[in-house]
Structures are given as C-alpha cells and as structure tokens.
C-alpha positions in Angstrom: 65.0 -6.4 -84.9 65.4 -2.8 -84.5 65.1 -0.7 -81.4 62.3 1.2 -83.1 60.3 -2.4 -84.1 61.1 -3.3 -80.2 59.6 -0.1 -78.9 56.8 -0.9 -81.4 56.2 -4.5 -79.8 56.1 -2.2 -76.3 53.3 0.1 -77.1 51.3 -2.5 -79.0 51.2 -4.7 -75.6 50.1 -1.3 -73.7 48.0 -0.5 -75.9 46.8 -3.2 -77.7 46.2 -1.2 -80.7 48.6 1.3 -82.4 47.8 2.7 -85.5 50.3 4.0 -88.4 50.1 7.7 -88.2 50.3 7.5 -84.2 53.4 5.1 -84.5 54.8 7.6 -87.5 54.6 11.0 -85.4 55.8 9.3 -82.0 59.2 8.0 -83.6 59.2 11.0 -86.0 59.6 8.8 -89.4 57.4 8.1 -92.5 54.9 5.9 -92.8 56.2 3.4 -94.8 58.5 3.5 -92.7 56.1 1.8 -90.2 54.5 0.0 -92.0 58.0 -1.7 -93.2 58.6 -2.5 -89.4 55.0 -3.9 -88.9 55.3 -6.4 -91.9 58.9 -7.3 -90.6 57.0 -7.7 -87.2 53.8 -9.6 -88.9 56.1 -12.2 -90.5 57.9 -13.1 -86.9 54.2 -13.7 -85.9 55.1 -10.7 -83.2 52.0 -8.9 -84.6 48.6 -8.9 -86.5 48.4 -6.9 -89.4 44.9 -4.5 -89.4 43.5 -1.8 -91.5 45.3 1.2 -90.6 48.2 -0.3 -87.7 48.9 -3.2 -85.9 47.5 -5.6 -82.8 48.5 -8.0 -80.3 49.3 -11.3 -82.5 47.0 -14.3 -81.4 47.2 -15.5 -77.2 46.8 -18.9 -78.4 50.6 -19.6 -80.2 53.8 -18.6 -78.8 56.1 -16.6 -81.4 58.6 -19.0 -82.9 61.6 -19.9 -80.8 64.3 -18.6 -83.2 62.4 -15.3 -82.9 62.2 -15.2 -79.8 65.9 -16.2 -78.8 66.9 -12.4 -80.5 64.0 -10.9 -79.2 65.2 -8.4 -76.2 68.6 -10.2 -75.7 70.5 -7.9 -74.1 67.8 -7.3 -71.8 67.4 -11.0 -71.2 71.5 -11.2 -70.3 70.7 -8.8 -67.6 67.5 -10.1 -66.1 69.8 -13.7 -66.3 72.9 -11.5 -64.4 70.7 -10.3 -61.9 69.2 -13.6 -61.4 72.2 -15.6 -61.2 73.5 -13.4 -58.8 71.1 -14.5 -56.0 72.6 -18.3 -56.5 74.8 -19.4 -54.1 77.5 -21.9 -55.0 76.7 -25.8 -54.3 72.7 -24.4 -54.6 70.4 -27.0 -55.8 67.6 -25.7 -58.9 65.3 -26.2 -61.2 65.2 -24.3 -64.7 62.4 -24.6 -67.0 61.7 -24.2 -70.9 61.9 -20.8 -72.3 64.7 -18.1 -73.9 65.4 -15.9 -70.9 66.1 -19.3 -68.6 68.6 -20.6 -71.0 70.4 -16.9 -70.7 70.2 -17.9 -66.8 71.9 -21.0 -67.5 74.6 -19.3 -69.2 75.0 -16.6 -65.8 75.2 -19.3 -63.6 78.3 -20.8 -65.4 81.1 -19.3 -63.4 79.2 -21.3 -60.3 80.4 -24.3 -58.3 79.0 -27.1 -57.1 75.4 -26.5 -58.6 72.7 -29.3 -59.0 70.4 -28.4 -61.6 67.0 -30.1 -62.8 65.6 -29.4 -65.8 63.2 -29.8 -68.5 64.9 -27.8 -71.4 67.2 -30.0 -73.2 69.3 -26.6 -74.1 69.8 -25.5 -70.6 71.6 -28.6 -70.5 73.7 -28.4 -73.0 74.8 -24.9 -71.6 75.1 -26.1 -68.4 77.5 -29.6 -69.3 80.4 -27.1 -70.1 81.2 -27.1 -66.2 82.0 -30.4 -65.3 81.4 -29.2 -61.3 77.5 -29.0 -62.0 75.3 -32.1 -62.0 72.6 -31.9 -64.3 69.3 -33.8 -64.3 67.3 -34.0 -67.5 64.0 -35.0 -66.7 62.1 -37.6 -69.0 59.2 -37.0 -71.8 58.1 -35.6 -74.8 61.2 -33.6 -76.0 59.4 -30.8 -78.4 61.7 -30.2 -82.0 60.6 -26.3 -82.1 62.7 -25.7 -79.0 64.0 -28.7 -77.1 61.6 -28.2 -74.3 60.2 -31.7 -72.4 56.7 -32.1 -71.1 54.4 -34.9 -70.2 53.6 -37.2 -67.3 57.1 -38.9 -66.8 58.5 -34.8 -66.5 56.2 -33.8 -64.0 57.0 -37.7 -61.8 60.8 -36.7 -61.8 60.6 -33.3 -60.9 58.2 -34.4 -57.8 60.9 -36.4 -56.8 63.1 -33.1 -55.5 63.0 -30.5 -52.8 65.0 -28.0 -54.7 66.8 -24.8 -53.0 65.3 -22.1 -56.2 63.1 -22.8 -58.9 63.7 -20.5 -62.2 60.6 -20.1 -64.4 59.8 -18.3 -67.5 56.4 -17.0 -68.5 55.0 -15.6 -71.5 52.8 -13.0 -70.1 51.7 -11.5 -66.9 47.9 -10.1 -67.0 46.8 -7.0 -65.4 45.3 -9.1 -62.5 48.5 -11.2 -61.7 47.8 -14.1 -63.3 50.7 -16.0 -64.9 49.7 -17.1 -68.8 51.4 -19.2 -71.1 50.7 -20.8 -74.3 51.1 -24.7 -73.7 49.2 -27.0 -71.2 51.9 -29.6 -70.9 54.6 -27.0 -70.1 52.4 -25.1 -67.6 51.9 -28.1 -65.5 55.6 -29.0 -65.6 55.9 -25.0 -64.0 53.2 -25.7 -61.6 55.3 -28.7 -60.3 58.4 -26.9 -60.2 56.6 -24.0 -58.0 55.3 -26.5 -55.7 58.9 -28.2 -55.2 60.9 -25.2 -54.7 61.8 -23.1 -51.6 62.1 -20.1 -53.8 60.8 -19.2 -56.8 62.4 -16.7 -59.7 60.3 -15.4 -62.1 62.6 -14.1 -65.0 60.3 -12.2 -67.4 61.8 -9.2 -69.6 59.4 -6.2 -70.3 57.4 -7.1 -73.1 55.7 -10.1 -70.7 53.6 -7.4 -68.7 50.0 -7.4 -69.4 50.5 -9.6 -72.4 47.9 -11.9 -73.2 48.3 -15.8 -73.4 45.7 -18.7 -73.0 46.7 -20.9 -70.3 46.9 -20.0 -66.4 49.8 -20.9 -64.8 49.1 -19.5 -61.3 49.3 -16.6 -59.5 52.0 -13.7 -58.9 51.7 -14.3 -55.3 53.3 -18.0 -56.4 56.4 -16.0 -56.9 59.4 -15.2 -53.9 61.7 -12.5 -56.7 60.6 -11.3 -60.0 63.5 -10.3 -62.3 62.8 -7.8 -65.4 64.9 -5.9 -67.2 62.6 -2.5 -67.0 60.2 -1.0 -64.0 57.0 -2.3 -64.4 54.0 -0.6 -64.7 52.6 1.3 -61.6 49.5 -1.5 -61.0 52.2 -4.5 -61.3 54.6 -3.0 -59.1 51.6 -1.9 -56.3 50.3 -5.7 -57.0 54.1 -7.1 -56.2 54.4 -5.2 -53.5 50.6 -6.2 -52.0 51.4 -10.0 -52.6 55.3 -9.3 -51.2 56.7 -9.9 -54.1 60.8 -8.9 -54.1 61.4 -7.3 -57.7 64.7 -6.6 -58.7 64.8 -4.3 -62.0 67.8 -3.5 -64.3 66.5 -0.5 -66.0 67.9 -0.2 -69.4 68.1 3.9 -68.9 71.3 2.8 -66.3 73.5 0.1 -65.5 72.8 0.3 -61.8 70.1 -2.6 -61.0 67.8 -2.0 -59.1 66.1 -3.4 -56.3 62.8 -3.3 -54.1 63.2 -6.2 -51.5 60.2 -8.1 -50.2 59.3 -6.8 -46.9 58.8 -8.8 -43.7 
C-alpha cells in the first residue's frame, strides 16, 4: 500500500464518503489513477466500492489480518516505541490480539525481567526470544485467521492476575468515546484485561479514530495512556483531556514524540 491509498483510507474514515474527482484534484493525479488505488483498496476489504468513489467497508468484519499487519507499519513501530517505553523492567502485563500489540511485543524485547499474559499466540512467539521474560498463554479457542484466543477458559485465566499495565488494541474509536471492535469473544477477553490491570494502554494508530465497528468494548474514560502515531482530531483530544486521559503522540511530520500528560 501506497502513501497515496493510505491518505485515501484517512479521508474516507473522516469523511465517510470520498468521491473520484475530489480524491483526483486533492492528490493532483488522474482519475484512473484513483480509481486503480480504490480497487487495490476494495480487494483488501479496506473499502466499498460505489458509483462515483468510495465508502467505509462494512463495521461488521475486520480487514484480513495479513492486510492489516502492512497496514500503517511504520506508524505502528512508533506507537509500539512510545508505548514500550513507559514499561519498567521486571513489570508485570497483559497484551491482547491485534497488529499494533504484537509491534509492542517486539519494543519491549530489549526488557528484563517482564511477566507477560496473553491471549495472542504471536505475541508469544515474539516474546520467547528473551529467555528473561515469562510468558503466560492463556487457554481457548485459538482463531487460524490470526492466532488470537478467546472463549470462557481465556477470560478464567486472565481473572486470575493483578497485572502492573494492560496493552489493548481496538479497531475503532467513535466520535462519542466509545471503544468498537468487530468480535464478541475478543471484546470480553479486553473487558477482563481492563478490569485486572492498574493501567491501561490503548495503542491505536490514526486510522482507528472515528472509525466504525459493531461491538462496544467500553469507554475511553476505561483508558490511563492512549498511544497514536498522529494528533487526533480536535473533539478526541478535548474528550481525552475531559475524561483525563494521558495521550502521547508521535506525529509522523517529526520524530519528536509528543506528549500531553494526564493532569491531577
């Protein structure tokens, strides 16, 4: 995926609607030009296809997890520095299913002494590399498209701990601060990870604000820190700072991170 298709992605989630002639003028190319990018885009299931542009692709099916592991990478790897930064050594966490968690994993690898539990069979196989860590896998239905666990015998185990920081993903953040996601099973697995940490991360690039999704997780004010790899929008950033919320922001325009810190 281009730059251009990812900007393309961005304006579609603002916007929900972006036509071909709009989307030709603003990036100054031809319009089969865009409408190259939105079929490249409609086959990764990143988009819906309509008469004259493009629309948000369906809230009720993730995009495929090979698509989404190359989706926004390089901002992941810095939402996962920033993130894994805030980890002590010998700091005790829970990691959960999802892309930009697994680039977590890989940050915290230069750690010692960490206990990890986790539901995401590949944030264990990351993790095994350093034989300080101790890594829990919890039990349950282990899902093929991306190695994720869910199900009653997950949700026992992870009950089980008091951790020191709880890392979740989402897959979109509506306008009202409500945390979506696709699956049932994986929500309530996040819901008992919120409840059993003393800090929660939420590590979300840019393309998770305002997006729509089925399921409610919870609530922003759930959250301690929200990672993301660009500044918000003006309403999340006013509803982060009303819930105090601590948002720490590498903006892609710098490689200074930045950081607002939850207030007292």
């Amino acid at each position: 995926m281009n730059q251009r298709q990812q900007e393309i992605i961005t304006l579609v989630q603002q916007l929900g609607f972006v036509s071909v002639e709009t989307l030709s003028h603003d990036f100054n190319v031809t319009p089969q030009t865009i409408r190259r990018d939105i079929n490249a885009l409609c086959q990764q299931q990143l988009l819906t296809r309509y008469h004259g542009g493009a629309g948000l692709s369906s809230n009720v099916e993730n995009v495929e997890y090979a698509a989404r592991q190359v989706m926004n990478l390089e901002g992941k790897q810095r939402i996962a520095r920033m993130a894994a930064n805030q980890i002590p050594d010998q700091a005790s966490i829970f990691i959960n299913i999802g892309t930009t968690t697994e680039e977590v994993a890989k940050a915290l690898l230069n750690h010692t002494g960490l206990r990890i539990i986790t539901n995401n069979l590949n944030v264990a196989a990351i993790l095994r590399s350093n034989p300080s860590f101790e890594i829990i896998i919890a039990g349950g239905v282990v899902r093929q498209r991306d190695g994720g666990i869910t199900g009653e015998a997950t949700i026992d185990l992870i009950r089980q701990f008091k951790v020191n920081f709880g890392i979740i993903g989402i897959s979109g953040i509506d306008p009202d601060g409500t945390l979506l996601d696709f699956d049932y099973h994986e929500v309530r697995v996040a819901q008992a990870i919120i409840e059993n940490s003393r800090q929660v991360f939420l590590v979300a690039d840019h393309t998770k604000f305002d997006r729509n999704a089925m399921v409610r997780l919870g609530s922003i004010d759930q959250i301690d820190d929200l990672f993301t790899d660009r500044y918000p929008p003006e309403h999340i950033v006013a509803m982060l700072a009303e819930k105090n919320v601590a948002l720490h922001t590498a903006d892609d325009t710098s490689s200074a991170e930045c950081l607002t810190e939850k207030s007292n």
